[in-house]
C-alpha positions in Angstrom: 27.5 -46.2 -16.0 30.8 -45.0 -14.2 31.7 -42.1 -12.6 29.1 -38.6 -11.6 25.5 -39.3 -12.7 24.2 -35.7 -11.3 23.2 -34.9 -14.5 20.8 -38.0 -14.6 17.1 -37.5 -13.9 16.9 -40.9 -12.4 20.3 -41.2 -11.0 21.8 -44.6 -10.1 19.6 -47.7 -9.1 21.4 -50.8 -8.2 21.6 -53.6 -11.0 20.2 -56.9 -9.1 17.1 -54.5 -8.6 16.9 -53.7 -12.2 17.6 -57.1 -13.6 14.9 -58.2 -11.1 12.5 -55.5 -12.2 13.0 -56.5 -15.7 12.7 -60.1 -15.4 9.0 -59.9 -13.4 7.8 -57.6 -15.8 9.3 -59.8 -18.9 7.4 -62.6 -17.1 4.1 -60.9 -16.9 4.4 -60.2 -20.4 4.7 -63.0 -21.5 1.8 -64.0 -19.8 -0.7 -61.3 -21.3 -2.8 -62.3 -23.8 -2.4 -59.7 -26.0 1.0 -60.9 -26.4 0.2 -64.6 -26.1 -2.3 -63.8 -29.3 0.1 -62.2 -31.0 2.3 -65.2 -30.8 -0.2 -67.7 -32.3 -0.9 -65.0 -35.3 2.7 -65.2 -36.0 3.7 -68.8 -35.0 5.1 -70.4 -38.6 5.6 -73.4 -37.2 2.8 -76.3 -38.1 4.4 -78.7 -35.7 3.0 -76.5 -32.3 -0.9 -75.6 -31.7 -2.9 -72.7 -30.1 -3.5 -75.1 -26.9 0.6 -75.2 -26.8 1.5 -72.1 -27.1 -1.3 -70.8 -24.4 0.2 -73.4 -22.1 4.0 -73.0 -22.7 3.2 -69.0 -21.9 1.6 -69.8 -18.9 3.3 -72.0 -17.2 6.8 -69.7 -17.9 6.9 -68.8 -14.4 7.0 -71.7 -12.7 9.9 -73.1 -14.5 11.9 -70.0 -14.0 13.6 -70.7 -10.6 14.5 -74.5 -11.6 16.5 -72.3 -14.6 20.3 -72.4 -14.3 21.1 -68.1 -14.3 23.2 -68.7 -18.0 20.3 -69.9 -19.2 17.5 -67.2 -17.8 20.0 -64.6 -19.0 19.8 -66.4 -22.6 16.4 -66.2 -22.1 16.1 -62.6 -21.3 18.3 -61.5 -24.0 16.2 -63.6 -26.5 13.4 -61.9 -25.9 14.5 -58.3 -24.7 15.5 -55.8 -27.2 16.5 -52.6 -24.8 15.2 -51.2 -21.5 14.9 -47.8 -20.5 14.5 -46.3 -17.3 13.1 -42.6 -16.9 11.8 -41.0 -14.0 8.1 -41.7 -14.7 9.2 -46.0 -14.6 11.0 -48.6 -17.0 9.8 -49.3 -20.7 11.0 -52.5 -21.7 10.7 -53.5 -25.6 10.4 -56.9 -26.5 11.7 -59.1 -29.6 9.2 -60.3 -31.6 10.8 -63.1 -32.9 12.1 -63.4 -29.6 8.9 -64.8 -28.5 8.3 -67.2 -31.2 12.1 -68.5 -30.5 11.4 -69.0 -27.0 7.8 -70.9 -28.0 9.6 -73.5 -30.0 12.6 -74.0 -27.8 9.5 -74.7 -25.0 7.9 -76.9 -27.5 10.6 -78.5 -29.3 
């Protein structure tokens, strides 16, 4: 955004904060298993098992930091769909097939 944001509930917030917000909470997602479920109900691949998925979720924070940034930010916009910030916090929606791209590339 450029220019006046008076008229904005929430007002400005600097980006490194919000990209930093945004990547912790996309790695605790992924690391729910609600969502972790969800990806084994929908994984169409035959070649990767339960135990592989579980593992490749789990482990996605410790790989983060050895990442190159081009690649975390491919990552991120794989999986996120849009982020919206309001004055009660940040709702973050996540691609579906997002996930099970990410789960192959892990396993592949």
């Amino acid at each position: 955004m450029k220019g006046n944001c008076d008229d904005c509930p929430v007002g400005r917030i600097p980006a490194k904060e919000a990209e930093e917000l945004v990547t912790d909470q996309v790695l605790n997602i992924l690391q729910k298993p609600e969502i972790i479920s969800q990806t084994i109900t929908s994984n169409d691949n035959e070649d990767i098992n339960q135990n592989q998925i579980i593992e490749s979720f789990q482990k996605i924070d410790k790989v983060w930091d050895e990442l190159f940034p081009p690649e975390q930010a491919r990552i991120i916009n794989l999986l996120v769909k849009d982020v919206t910030i309001n004055p009660d916090g940040m709702n973050i929606n996540i691609y579906k097939q997002g996930m099970n791209s990410l789960n192959n590339e892990i396993n592949g």
